[in-house]
Backbone as CSV, one residue per row, in Angstrom:
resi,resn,N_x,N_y,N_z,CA_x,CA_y,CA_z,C_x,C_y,C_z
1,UNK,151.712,12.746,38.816,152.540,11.558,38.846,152.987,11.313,40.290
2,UNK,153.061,10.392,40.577,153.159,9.673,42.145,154.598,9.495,42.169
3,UNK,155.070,10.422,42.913,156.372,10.638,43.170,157.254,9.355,43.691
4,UNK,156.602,9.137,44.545,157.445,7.839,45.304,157.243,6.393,44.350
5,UNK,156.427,6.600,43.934,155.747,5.533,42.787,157.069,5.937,41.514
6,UNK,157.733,6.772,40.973,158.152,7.138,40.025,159.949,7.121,40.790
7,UNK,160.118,7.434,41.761,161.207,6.615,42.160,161.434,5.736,42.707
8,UNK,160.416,4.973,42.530,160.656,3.458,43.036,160.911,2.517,41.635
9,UNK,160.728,3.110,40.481,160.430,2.717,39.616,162.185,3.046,38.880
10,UNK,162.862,4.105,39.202,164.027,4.892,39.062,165.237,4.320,39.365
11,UNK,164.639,3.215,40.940,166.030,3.011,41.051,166.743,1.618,40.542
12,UNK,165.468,1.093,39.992,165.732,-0.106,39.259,165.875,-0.409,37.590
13,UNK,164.727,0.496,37.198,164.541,0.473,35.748,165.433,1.720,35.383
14,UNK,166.669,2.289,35.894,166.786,4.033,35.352,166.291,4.614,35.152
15,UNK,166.431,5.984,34.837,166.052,7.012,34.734,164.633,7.110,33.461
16,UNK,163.433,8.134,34.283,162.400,8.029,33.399,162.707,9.300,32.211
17,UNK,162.847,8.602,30.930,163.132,9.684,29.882,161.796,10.122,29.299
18,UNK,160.582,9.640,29.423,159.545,9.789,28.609,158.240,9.328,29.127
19,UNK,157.054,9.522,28.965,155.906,8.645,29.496,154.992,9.815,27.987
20,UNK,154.114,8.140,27.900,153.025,8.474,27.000,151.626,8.669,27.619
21,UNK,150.693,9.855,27.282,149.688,9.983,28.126,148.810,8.799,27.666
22,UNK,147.654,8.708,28.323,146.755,8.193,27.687,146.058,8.122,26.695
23,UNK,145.932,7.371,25.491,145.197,8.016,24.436,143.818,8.528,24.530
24,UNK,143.302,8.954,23.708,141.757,9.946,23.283,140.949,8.526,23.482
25,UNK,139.908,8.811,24.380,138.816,8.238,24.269,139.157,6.269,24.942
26,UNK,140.306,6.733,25.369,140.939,5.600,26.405,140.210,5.702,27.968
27,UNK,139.584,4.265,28.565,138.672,4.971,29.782,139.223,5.260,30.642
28,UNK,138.239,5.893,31.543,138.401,6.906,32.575,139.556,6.058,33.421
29,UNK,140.701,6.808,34.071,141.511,5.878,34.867,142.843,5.247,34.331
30,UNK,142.841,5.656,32.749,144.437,5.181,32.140,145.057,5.925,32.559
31,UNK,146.137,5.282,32.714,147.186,5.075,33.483,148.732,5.682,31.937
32,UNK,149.620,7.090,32.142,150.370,6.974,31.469,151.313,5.758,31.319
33,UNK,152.256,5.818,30.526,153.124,4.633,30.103,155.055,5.272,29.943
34,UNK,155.713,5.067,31.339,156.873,5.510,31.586,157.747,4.997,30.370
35,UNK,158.793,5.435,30.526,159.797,4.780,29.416,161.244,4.894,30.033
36,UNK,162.196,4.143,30.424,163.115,4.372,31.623,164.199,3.423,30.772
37,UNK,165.916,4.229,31.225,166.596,3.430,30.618,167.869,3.975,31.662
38,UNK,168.696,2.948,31.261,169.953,2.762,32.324,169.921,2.172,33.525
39,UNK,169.423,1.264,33.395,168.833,0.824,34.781,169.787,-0.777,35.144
40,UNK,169.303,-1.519,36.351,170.500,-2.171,36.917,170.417,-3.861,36.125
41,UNK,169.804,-3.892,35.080,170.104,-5.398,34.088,171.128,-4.768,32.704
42,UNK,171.199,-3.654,32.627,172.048,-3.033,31.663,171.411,-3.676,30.133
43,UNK,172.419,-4.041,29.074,172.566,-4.030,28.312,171.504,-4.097,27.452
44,UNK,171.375,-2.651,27.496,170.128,-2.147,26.685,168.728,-2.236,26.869
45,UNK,168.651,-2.877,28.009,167.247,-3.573,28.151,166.423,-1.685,27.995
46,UNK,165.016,-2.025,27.385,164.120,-1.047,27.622,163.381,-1.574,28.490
47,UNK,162.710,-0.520,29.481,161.831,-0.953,30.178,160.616,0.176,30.976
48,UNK,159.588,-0.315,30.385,158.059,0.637,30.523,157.808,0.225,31.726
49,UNK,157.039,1.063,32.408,155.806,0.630,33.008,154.890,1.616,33.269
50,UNK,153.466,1.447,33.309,152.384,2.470,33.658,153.039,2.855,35.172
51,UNK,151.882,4.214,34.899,152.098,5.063,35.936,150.778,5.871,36.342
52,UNK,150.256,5.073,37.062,148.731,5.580,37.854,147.624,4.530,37.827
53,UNK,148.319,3.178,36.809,146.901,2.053,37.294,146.382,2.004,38.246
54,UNK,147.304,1.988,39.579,146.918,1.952,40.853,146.259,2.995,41.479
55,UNK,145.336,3.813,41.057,144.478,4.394,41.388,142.902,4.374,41.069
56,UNK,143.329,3.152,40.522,141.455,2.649,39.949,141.895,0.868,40.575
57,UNK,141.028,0.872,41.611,141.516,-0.648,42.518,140.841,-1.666,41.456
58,UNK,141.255,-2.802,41.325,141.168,-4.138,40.518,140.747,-5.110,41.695
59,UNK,139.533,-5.820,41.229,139.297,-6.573,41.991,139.868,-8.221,41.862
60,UNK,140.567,-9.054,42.434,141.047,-10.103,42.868,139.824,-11.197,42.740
61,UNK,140.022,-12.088,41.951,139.093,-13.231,41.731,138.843,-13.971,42.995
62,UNK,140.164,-14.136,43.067,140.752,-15.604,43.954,140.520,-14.668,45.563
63,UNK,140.510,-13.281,45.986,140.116,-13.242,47.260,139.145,-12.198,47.549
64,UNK,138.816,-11.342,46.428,137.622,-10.589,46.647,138.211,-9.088,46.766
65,UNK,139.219,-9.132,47.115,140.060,-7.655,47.631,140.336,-7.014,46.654
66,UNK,140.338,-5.727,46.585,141.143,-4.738,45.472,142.153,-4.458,46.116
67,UNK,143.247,-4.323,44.707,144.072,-4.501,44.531,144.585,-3.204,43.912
68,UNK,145.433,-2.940,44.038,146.411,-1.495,42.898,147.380,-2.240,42.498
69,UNK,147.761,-2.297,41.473,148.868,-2.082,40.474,149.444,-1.721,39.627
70,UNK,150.373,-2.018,39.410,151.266,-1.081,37.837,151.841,-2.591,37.087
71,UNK,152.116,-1.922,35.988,152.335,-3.057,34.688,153.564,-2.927,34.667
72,UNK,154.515,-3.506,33.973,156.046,-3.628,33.698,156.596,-4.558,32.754
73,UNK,156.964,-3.639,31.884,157.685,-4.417,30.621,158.765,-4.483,30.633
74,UNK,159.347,-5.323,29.969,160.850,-5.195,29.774,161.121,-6.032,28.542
75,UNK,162.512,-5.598,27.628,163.402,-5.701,26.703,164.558,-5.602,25.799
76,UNK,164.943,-6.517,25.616,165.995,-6.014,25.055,165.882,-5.025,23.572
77,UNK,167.110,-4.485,22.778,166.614,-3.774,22.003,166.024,-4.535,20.503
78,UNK,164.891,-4.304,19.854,164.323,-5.139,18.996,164.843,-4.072,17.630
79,UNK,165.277,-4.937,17.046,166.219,-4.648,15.615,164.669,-3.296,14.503
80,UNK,165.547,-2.424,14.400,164.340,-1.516,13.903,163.350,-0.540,14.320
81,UNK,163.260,-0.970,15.823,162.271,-0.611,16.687,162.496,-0.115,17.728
82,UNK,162.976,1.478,17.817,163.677,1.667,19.035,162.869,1.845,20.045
83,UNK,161.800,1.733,20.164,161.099,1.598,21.488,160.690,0.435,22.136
84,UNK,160.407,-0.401,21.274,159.819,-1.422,21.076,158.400,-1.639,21.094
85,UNK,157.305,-3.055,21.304,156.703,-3.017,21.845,155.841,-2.675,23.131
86,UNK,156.374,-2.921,24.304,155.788,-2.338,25.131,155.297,-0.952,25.347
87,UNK,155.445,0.217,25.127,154.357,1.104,25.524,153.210,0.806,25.051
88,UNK,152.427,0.317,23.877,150.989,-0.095,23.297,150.490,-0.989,24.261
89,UNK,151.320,-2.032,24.222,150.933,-3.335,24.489,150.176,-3.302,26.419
90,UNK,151.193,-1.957,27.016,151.142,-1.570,28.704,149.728,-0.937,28.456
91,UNK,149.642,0.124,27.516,148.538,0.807,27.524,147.012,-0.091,27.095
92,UNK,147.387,-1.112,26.604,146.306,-2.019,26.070,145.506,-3.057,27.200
93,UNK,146.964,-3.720,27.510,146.714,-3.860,29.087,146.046,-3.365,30.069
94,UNK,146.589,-2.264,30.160,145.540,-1.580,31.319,144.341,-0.939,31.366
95,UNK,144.207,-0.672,29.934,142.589,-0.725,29.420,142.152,-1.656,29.320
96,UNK,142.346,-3.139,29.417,141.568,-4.614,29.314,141.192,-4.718,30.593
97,UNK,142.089,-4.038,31.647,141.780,-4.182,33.068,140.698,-3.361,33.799
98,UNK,140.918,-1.992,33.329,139.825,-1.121,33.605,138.682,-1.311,33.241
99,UNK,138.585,-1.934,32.018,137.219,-2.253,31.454,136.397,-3.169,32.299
100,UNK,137.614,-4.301,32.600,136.734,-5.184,33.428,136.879,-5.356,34.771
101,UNK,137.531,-4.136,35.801,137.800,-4.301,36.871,138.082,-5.299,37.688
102,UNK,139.056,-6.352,36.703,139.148,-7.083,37.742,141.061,-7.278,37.375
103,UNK,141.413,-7.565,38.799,143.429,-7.645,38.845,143.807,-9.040,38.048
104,UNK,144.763,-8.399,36.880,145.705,-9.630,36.920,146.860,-10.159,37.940
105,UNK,146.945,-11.058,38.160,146.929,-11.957,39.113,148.218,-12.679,38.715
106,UNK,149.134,-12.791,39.781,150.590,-14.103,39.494,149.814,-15.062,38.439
107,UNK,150.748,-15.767,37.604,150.387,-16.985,36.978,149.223,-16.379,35.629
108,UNK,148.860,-15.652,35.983,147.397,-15.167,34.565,148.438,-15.211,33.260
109,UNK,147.704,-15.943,32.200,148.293,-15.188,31.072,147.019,-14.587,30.222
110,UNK,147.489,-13.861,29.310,146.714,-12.199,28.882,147.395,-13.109,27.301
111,UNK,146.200,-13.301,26.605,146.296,-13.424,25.033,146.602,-11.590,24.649
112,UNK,147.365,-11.448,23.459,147.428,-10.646,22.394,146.442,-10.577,21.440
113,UNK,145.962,-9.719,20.662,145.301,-9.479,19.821,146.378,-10.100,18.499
114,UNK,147.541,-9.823,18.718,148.765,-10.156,17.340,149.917,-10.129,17.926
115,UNK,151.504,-10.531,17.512,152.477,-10.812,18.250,152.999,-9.877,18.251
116,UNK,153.822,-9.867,19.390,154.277,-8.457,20.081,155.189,-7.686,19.141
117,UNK,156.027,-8.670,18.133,157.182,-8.464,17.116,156.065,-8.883,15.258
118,UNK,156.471,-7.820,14.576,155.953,-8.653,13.816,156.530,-9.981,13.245
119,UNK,155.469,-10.906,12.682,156.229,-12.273,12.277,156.654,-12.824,13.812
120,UNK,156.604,-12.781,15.205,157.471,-13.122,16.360,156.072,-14.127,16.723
121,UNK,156.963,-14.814,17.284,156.180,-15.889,18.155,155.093,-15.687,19.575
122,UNK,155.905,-14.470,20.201,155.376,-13.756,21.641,154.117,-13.735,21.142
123,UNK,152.835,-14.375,21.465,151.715,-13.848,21.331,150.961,-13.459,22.484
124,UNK,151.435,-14.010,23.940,150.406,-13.787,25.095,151.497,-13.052,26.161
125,UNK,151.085,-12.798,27.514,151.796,-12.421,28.219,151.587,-13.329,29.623
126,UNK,152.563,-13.419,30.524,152.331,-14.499,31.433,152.646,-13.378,32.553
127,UNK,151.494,-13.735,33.861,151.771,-12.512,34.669,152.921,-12.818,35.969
128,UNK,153.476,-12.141,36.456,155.052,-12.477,37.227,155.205,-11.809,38.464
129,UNK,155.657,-12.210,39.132,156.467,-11.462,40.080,158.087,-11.035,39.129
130,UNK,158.481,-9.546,39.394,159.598,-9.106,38.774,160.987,-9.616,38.970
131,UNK,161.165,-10.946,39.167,162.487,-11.804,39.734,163.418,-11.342,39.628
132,UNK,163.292,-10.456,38.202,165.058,-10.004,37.646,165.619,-9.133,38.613
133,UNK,164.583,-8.658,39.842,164.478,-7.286,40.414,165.134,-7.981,41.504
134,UNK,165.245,-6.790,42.507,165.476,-7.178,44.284,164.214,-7.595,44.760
135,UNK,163.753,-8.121,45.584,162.438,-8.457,46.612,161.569,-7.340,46.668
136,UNK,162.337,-6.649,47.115,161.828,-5.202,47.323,161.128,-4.574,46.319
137,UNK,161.460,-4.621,45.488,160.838,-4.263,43.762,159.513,-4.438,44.027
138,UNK,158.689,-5.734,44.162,158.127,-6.311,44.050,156.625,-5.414,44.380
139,UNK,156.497,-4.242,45.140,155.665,-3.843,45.635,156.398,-2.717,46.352
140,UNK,155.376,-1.450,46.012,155.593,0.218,46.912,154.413,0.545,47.401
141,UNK,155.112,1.115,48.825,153.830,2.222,49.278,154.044,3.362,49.159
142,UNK,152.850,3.785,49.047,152.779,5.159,47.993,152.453,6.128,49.163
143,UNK,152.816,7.711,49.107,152.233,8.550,49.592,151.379,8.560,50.533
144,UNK,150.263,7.897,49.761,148.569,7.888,50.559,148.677,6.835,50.789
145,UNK,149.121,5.663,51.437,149.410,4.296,52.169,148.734,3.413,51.302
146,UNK,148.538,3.646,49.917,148.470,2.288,48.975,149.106,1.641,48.981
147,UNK,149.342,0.614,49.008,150.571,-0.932,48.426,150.082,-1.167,47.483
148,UNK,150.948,-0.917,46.461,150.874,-1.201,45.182,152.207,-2.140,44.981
149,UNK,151.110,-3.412,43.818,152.072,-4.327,43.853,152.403,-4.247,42.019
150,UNK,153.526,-4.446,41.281,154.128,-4.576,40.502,154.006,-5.963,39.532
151,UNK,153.367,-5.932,38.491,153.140,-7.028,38.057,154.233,-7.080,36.715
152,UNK,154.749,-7.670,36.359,155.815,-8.168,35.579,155.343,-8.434,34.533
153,UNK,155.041,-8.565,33.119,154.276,-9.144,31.909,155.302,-9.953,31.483
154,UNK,155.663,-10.866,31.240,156.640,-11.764,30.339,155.888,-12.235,29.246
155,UNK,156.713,-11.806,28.147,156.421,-12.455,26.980,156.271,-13.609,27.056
156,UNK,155.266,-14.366,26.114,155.342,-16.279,26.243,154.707,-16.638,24.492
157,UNK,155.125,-17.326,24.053,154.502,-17.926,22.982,152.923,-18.617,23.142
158,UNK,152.363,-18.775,22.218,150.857,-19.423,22.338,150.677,-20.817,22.654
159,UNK,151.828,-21.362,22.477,152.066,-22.794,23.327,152.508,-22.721,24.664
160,UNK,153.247,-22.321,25.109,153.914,-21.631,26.148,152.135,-20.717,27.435
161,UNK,151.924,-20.533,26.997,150.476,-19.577,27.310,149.450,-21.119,27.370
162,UNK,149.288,-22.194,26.701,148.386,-23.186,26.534,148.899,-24.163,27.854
163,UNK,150.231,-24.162,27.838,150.593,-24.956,29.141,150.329,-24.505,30.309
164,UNK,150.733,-23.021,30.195,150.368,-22.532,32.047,148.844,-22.526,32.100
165,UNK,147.614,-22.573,31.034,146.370,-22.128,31.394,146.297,-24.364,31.897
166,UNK,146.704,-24.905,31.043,146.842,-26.635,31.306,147.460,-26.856,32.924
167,UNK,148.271,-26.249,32.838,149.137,-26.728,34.407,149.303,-26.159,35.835
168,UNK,149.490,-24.657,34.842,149.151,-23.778,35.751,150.743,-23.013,35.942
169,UNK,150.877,-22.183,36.766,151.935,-20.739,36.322,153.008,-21.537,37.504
170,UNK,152.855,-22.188,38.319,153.710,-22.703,39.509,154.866,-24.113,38.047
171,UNK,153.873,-24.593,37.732,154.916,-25.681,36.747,155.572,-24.954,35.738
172,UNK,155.177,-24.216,35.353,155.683,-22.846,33.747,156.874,-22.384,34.961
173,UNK,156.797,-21.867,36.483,158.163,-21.123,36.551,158.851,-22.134,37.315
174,UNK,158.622,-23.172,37.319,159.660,-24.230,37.918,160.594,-24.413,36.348
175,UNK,159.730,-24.316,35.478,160.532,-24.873,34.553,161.179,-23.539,33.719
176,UNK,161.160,-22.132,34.173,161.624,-21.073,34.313,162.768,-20.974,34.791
177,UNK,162.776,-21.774,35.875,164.257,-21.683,36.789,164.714,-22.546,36.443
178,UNK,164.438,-23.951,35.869,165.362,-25.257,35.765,165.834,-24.621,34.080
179,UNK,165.308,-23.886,33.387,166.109,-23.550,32.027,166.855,-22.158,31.902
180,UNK,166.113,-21.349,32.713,167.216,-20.124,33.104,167.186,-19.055,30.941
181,UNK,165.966,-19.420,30.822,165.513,-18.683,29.159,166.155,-16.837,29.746
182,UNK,166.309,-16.374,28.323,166.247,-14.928,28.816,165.516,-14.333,28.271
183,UNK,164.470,-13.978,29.258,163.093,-13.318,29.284,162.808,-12.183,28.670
184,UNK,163.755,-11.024,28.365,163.741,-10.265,27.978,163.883,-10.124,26.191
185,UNK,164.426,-11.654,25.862,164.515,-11.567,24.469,163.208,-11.947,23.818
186,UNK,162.514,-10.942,22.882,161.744,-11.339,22.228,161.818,-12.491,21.205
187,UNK,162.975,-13.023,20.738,163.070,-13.830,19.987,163.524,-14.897,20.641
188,UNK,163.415,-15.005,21.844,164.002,-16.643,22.547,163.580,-17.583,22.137
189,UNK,164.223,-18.821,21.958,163.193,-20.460,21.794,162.502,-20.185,22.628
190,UNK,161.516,-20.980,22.284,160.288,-21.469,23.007,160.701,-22.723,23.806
191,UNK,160.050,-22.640,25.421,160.155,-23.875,26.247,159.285,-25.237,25.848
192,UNK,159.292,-25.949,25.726,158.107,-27.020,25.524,158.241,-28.013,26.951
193,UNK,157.011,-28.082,27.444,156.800,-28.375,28.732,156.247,-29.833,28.801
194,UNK,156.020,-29.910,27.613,154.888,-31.191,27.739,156.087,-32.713,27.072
């Protein structure tokens, strides 16, 4: 585990209580799945993120470059479910990525196989810079002079997911900031953009 990678991750999300290895027959290059709590949005939020994506580089559509990153979930607590979604959903993720070596990217949204809650609306994920965070968040260098950048997953509904692939991820977070939703709730209304 990448030390500096794991407190960089510490001083925002709290303390790491848990990480899930990779499952059996998961490819070469998964990445465990942290589990961290007490951290500086408080009230209850859970919040995952892998830990070692960034050692299998992702290649960048839009400039050709590989890329390292780590995934990052976040939530509040979901009634029943004390972990919630995210550890599967991180680990699923980053096997969709490995498979196809290539980086998700600001603005990407990532369909679900099924919604993140059962019966819940969340079906896709929209990819982010970590806003809730400091600047700094945003990206660590590691040990061995990787920059690894931090990609944010936000939940989004399948309408919500149809507009940013229509408009694109710059109009979805203008209208992010002009409604001020809280991102972390799996059960939020849905924005309608159109």
């Amino acid at each position: 585990m990448a030390a500096v990678l794991v407190e960089h991750f510490e001083a925002r999300l709290g303390g790491l209580v848990g990480a899930w290895s990779a499952r059996d027959g998961a490819p070469e290059g998964a990445p465990q799945v942290g589990g961290f709590t007490g951290g500086c949005l408080g009230g209850g939020v859970r919040s995952y993120a892998t830990i070692g994506l960034h050692a299998t580089p992702l290649l960048s559509r839009t400039t050709g470059r590989h890329l390292h990153l780590e995934l990052l979930g976040c939530n509040r607590p979901v009634l029943g479910d004390e972990t919630g979604p995210f550890p599967g959903v991180l680990e699923y993720v980053a096997e969709q990525l490995l498979a196809g070596r290539k980086a998700l990217l600001r603005g990407d949204v990532l369909r679900l196989p099924m919604a993140l809650t059962p019966g819940g609306a969340m079906t896709a994920l929209y990819a982010a810079i970590p806003v809730y965070y400091d600047d700094a968040f945003a990206s660590v260098v590691l040990e061995n002079g990787s920059d690894v950048a931090v990609v944010w997953l936000v939940p989004v509904t399948s309408a919500e997911a149809d507009v940013v692939e229509r408009r694109g991820g710059e109009a979805f977070e203008r209208e992010l900031v002009r409604r001020d939703p809280d991102l972390l709730d799996l059960d939020r209304p849905e924005i309608t953009l159109d």
